[in-house]
C-alpha positions as CSV (number, residue, x, y, z in Angstrom):
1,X,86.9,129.5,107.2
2,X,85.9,125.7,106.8
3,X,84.6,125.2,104.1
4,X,80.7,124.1,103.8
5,X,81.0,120.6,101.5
6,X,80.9,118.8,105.0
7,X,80.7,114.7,105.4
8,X,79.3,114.3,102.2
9,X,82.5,113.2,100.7
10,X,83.8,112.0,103.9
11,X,80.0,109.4,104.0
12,X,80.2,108.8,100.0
13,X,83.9,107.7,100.1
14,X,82.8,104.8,102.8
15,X,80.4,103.2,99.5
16,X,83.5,104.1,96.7
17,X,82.1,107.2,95.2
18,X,85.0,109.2,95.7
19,X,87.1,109.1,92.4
20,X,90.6,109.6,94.1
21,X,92.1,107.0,92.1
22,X,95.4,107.9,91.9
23,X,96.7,107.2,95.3
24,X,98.7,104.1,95.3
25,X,99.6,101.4,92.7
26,X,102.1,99.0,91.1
27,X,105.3,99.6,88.5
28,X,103.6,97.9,85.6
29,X,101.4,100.2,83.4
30,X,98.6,102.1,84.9
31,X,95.8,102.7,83.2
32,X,93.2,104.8,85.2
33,X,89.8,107.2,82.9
34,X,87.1,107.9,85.4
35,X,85.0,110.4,86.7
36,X,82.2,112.0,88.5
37,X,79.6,114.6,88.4
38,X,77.4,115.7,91.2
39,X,75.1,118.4,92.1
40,X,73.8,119.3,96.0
41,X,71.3,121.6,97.1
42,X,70.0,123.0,100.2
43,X,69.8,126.2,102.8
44,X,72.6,127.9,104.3
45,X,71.2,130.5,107.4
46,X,74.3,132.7,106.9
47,X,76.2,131.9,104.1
48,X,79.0,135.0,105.2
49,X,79.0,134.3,108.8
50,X,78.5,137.5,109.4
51,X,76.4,139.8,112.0
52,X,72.8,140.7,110.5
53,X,73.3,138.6,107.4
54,X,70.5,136.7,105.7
55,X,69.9,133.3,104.7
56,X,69.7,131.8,101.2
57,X,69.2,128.6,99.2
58,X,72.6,127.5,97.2
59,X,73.4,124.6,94.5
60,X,76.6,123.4,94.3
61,X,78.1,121.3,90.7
62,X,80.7,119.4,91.2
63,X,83.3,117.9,88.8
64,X,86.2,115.0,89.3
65,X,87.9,113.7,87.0
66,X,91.5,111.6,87.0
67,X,93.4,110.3,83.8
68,X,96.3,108.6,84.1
69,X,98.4,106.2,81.4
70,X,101.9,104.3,80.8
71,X,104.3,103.1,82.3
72,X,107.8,105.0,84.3
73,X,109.9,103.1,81.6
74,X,108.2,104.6,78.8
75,X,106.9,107.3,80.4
76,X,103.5,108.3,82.4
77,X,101.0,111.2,81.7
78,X,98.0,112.1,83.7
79,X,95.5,114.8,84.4
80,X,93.4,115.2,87.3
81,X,90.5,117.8,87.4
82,X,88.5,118.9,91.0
83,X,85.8,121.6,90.3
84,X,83.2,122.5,92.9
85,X,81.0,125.6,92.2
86,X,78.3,126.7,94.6
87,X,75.6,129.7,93.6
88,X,73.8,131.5,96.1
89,X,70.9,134.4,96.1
90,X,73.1,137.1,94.7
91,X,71.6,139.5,97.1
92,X,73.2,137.7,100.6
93,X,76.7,136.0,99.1
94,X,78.4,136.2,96.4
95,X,79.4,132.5,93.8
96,X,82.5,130.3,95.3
97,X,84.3,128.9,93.0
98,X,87.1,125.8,94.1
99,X,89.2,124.2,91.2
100,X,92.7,122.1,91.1
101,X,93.6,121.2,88.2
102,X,97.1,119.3,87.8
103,X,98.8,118.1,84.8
104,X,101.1,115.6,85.3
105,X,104.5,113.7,83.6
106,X,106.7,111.2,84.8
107,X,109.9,108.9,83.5
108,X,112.1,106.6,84.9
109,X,115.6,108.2,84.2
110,X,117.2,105.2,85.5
111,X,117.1,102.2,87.3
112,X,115.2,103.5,90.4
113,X,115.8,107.1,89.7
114,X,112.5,108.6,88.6
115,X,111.5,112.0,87.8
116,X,108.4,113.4,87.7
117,X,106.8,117.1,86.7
118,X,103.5,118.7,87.6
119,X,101.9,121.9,86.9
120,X,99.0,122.9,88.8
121,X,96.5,125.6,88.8
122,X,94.4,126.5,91.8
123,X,91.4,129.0,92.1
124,X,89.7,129.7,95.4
125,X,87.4,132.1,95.5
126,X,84.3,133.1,97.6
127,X,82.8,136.2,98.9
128,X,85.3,136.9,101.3
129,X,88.8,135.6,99.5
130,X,90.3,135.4,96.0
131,X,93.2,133.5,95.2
132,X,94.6,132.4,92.0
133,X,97.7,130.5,91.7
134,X,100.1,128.2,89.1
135,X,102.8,125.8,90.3
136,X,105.5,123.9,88.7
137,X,107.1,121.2,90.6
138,X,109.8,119.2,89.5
139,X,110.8,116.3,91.7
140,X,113.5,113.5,91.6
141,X,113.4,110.2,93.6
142,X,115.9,107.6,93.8
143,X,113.2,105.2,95.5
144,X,114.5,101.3,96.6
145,X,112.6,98.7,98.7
146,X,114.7,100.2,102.0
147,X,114.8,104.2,102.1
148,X,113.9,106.6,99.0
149,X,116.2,110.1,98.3
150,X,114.1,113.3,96.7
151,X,114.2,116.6,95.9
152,X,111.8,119.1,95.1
153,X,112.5,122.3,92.5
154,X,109.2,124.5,92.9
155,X,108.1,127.8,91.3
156,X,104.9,129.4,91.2
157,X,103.2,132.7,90.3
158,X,100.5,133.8,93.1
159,X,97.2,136.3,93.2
160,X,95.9,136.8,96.1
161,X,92.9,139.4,97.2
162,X,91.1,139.4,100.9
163,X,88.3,141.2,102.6
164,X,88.8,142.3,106.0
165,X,86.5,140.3,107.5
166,X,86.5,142.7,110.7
167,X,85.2,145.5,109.7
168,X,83.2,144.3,106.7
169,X,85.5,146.2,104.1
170,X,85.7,145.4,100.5
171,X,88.5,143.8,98.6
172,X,91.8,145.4,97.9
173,X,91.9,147.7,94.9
174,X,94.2,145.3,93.1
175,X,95.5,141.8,93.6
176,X,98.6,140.9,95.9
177,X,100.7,139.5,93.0
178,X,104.0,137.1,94.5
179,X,106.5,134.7,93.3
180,X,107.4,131.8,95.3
181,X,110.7,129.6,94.7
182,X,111.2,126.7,96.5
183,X,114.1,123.6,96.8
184,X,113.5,120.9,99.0
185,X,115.6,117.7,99.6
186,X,115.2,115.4,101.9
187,X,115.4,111.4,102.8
188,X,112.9,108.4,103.6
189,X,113.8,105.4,105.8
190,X,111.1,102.2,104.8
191,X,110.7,99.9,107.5
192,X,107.9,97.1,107.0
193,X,104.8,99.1,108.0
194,X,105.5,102.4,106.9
195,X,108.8,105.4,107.0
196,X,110.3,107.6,108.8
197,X,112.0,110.7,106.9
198,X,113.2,114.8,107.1
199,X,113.6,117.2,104.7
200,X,114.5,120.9,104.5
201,X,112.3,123.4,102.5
202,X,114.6,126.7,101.6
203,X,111.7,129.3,100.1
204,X,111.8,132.9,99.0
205,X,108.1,134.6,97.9
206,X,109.1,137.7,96.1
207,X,106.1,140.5,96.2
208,X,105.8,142.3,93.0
209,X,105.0,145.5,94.4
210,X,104.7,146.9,97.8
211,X,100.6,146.9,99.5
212,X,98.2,149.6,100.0
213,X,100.5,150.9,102.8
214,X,103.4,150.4,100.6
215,X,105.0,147.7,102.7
216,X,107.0,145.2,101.4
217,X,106.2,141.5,102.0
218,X,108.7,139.7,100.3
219,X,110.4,137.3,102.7
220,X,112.8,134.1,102.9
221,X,111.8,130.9,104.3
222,X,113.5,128.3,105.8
223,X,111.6,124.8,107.1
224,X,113.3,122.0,108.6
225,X,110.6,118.8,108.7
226,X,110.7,115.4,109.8
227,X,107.5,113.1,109.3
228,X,106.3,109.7,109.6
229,X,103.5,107.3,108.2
230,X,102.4,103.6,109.6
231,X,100.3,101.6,108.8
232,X,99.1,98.4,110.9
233,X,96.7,96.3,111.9
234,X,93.8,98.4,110.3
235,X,95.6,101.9,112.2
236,X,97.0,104.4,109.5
237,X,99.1,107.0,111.3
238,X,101.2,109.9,110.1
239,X,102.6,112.9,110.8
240,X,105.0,115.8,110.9
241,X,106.8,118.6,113.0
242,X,108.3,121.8,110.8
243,X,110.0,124.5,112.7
244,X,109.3,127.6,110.3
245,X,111.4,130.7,110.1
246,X,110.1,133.5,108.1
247,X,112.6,136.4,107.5
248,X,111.6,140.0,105.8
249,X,113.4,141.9,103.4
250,X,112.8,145.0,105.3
251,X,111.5,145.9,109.2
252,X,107.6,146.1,107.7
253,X,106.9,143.2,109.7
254,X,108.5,141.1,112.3
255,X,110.3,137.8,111.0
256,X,108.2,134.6,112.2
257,X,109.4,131.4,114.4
258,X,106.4,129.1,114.4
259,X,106.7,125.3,114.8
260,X,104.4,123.9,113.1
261,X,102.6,120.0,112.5
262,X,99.9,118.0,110.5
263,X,99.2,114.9,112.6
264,X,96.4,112.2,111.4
265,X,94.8,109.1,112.2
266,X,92.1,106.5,110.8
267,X,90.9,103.4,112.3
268,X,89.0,100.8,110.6
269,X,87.5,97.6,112.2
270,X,84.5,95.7,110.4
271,X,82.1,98.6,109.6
272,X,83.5,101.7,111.6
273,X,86.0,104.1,110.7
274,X,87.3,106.3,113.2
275,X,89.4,109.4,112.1
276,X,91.2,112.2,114.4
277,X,93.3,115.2,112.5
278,X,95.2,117.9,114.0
279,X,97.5,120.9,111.8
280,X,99.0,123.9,112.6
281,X,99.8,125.8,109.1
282,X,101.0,129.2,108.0
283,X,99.2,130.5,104.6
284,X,99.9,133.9,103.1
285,X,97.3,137.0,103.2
286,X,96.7,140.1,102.6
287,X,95.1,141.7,105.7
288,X,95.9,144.9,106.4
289,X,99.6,144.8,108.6
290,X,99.6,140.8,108.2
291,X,101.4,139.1,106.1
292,X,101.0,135.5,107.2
293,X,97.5,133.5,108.9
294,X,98.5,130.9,111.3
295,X,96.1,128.2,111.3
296,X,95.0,125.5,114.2
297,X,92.9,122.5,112.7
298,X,91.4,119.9,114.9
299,X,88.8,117.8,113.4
300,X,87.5,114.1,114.3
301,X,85.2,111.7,112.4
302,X,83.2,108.6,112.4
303,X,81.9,106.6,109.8
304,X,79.4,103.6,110.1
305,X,78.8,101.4,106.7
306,X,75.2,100.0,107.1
307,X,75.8,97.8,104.5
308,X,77.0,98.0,100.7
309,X,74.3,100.2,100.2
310,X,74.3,102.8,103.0
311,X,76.6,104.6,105.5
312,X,76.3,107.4,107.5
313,X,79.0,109.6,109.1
314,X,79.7,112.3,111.9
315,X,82.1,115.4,111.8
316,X,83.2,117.6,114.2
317,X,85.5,120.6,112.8
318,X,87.1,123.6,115.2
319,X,89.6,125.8,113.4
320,X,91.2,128.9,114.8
321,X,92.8,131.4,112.3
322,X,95.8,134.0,114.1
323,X,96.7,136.9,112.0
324,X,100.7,137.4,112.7
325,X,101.4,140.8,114.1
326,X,97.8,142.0,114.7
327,X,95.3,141.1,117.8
328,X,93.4,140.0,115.2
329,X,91.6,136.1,115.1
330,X,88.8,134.1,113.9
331,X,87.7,130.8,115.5
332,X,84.8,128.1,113.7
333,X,83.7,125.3,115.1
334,X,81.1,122.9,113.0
335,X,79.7,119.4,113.2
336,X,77.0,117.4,111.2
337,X,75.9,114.3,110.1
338,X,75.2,113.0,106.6
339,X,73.8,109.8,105.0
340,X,74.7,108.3,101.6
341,X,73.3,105.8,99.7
342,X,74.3,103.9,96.8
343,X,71.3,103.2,94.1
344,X,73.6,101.4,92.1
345,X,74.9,102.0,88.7
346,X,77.4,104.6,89.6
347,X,74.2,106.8,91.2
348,X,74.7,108.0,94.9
349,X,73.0,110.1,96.8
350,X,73.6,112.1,100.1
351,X,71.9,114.3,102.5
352,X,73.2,116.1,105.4
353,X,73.1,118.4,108.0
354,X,75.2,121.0,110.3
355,X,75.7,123.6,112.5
356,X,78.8,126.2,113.0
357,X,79.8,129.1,115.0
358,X,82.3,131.5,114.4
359,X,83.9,133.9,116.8
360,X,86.1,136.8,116.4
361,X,87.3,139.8,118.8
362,X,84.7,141.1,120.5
363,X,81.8,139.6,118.3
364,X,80.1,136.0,118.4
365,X,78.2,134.3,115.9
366,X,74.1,133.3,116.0
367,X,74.6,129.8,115.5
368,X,74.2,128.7,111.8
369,X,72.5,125.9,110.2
370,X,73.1,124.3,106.7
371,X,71.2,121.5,105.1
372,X,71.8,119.7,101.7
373,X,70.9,117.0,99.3
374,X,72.7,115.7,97.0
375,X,73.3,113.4,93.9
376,X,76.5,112.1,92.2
377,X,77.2,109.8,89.3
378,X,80.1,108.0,89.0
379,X,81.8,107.9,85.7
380,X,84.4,105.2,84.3
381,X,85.7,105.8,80.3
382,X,86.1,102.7,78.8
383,X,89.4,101.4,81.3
384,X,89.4,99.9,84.6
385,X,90.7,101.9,87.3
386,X,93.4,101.0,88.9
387,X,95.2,102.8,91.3
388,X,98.5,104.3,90.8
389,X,102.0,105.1,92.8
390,X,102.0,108.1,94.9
391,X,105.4,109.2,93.6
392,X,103.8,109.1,90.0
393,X,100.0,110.9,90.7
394,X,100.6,112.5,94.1
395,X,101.0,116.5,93.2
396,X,102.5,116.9,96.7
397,X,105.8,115.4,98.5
398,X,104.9,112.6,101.7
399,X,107.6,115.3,103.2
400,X,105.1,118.1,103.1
């Protein structure tokens, strides 16, 4: 499902409210303590998107937060937090609840040769999914001016719990419980406005137990990937094709050959920005006789910037969700608007509009409408922020 927090981060990020701080900086020490806190509210006409269901009001808190301090030589710590928590009327959906939190260390081990360890915990839940999940990635990067060498060591403990969305049904009895381990090397090419680079991901996610049906899920992966990034003359490009291989333990379900991609671009001249995004994605679930979702993501944006004080931007969203091995799909399409303005000292505030549709076998949607204010105050601890190098603060590989 797309999720329902819209432009509003998309409009506010156009006036520098979005606290993503730690995207890009120099080798010196960093130094980064900010913050924000926001609250929306508004009215959602089906807050399930689902036949015969009612409307209700919602308020959504939101927390960011991003520490980061030192230096590779002596060694760099950080901590970023993302929280958003939306209630609605208890009697039409039930709270979702989105959180990332990411601890993070990193060292030079020598000349050029860094390492860097993060462990992060994810919860996404909502009145349709639950899933609960801890990762620990440990990557080394020998990094010079002219091509960069990592490699990723990755394990993680999964919990993962689905409605069938279908037929209405509840959630499993228990949680889908898997282990995921995960090494991935690969190699970067720098030229002056960006890289070219592949890698190789070599995966196995180890069920604990078999599912309701007692089948077994458990299954090796293997995904080849090469990707790209430019940047030039106010165009930022990137992108990357995966062929993915998925093979069982056992004849339960047919092994998967997918390729897929994630393909984006932003343009900025004086006051417009102009984004296009397309993916196609595999993510794990526990439908009944699926083991993996294949996603298709196409979404484009513009953004206008009145002036220091005001911008206002336009989104358009289509999604379609294939369950492997089932006739089984789920298509959304959304678009809105939403206006920010800055009131000064930190204070910005936001309000929006959108409409969606969502198909699925034999069954189409009543359109739905959602409308929202909101407010959000920008918090800075004492330091200036400065930004920081992706290979120190980025939780994820460029190669992924």
């Amino acid at each position: 499902m797309i999720r329902r927090a819209l432009v509003a981060a998309v409009v506010a990020s156009q006036l520098g409210v979005s606290p993503s701080l730690a995207q890009s900086a120099p080798a010196e020490t960093v130094s980064v303590n900010a913050g924000s806190i926001g609250l929306r509210t508004g009215y959602d006409s089906n807050p399930t998107d689902t036949l015969g269901a009612r409307g209700s009001v919602f308020a959504t808190q939101t927390i960011n937060y991003d520490y980061l301090r030192g230096s590779l030589q002596d060694g760099i710590i950080g901590l970023n937090v993302k929280i958003a928590d939306t209630q609605y009327d208890p009697n039409v959906a039930a709270p979702a609840t989105n959180a990332i939190i990411a601890a993070t260390g990193a060292i030079e081990l020598a000349p050029k040769l860094n390492l860097r360890t993060t462990l992060t915990t994810t919860v996404d839940d909502n009145w349709a999914r639950r899933s609960h999940g801890v990762q620990l990635r440990n990557r080394v990067e020998y990094d010079t001016a002219d091509f960069r060498f990592f490699a990723n060591v990755d394990a993680g403990l999964n919990a993962l719990n689905e409605r069938n969305i279908f037929t209405l049904g509840g959630f499993l009895p228990a949680d889908e419980n898997f282990a995921t381990r995960t090494f991935l090397p690969g190699f970067a090419y720098k030229f002056a406005s960006g890289e070219i680079g592949t890698s190789i991901a070599l995966s196995r996610v180890s069920y604990l137990a078999t599912d309701l049906f007692g089948l077994d899920r458990s299954q090796n992966r293997l995904q080849p990937n090469a990707f790209f990034s430019v940047k030039t003359n106010g165009v930022e490009v990137e992108g990357s094709v995966s062929p993915f291989y998925a093979r069982y333990d056992t004849t339960d379900f047919e092994d998967v050959k997918q390729l897929l991609y994630t393909a984006k671009a932003k343009y900025q001249k004086d006051s417009w920005t102009f984004g296009v995004a397309s993916s196609r994605t595999v993510q794990d679930t526990t439908l009944s006789f699926a083991s993996l979702d294949l996603g298709l993501s196409h979404e484009a944006s513009v953004s206008y910037k009145f002036d220091d004080k005001n911008a206002v931007s336009l989104l358009a969203r289509y999604r379609r969700d294939d369950y492997l091995g089932t006739d089984l799909w789920s298509t959304t399409f959304l678009t809105g608007v939403d206006f920010a303005h800055d009131f000064g000292g930190g204070y910005i505030g936001t309000a929006g509009a959108s409409v969606r549709q969502v198909r699925r076998p034999d069954e189409i949607q009543p359109w739905a409408l959602n409308v929202q204010v909101g407010f959000q105050k920008k918090l800075e601890f004492g330091d200036v922020a400065k930004p920081a190098a992706d290979k120190v603060a980025d939780a994820k590989p460029k190669a992924l």
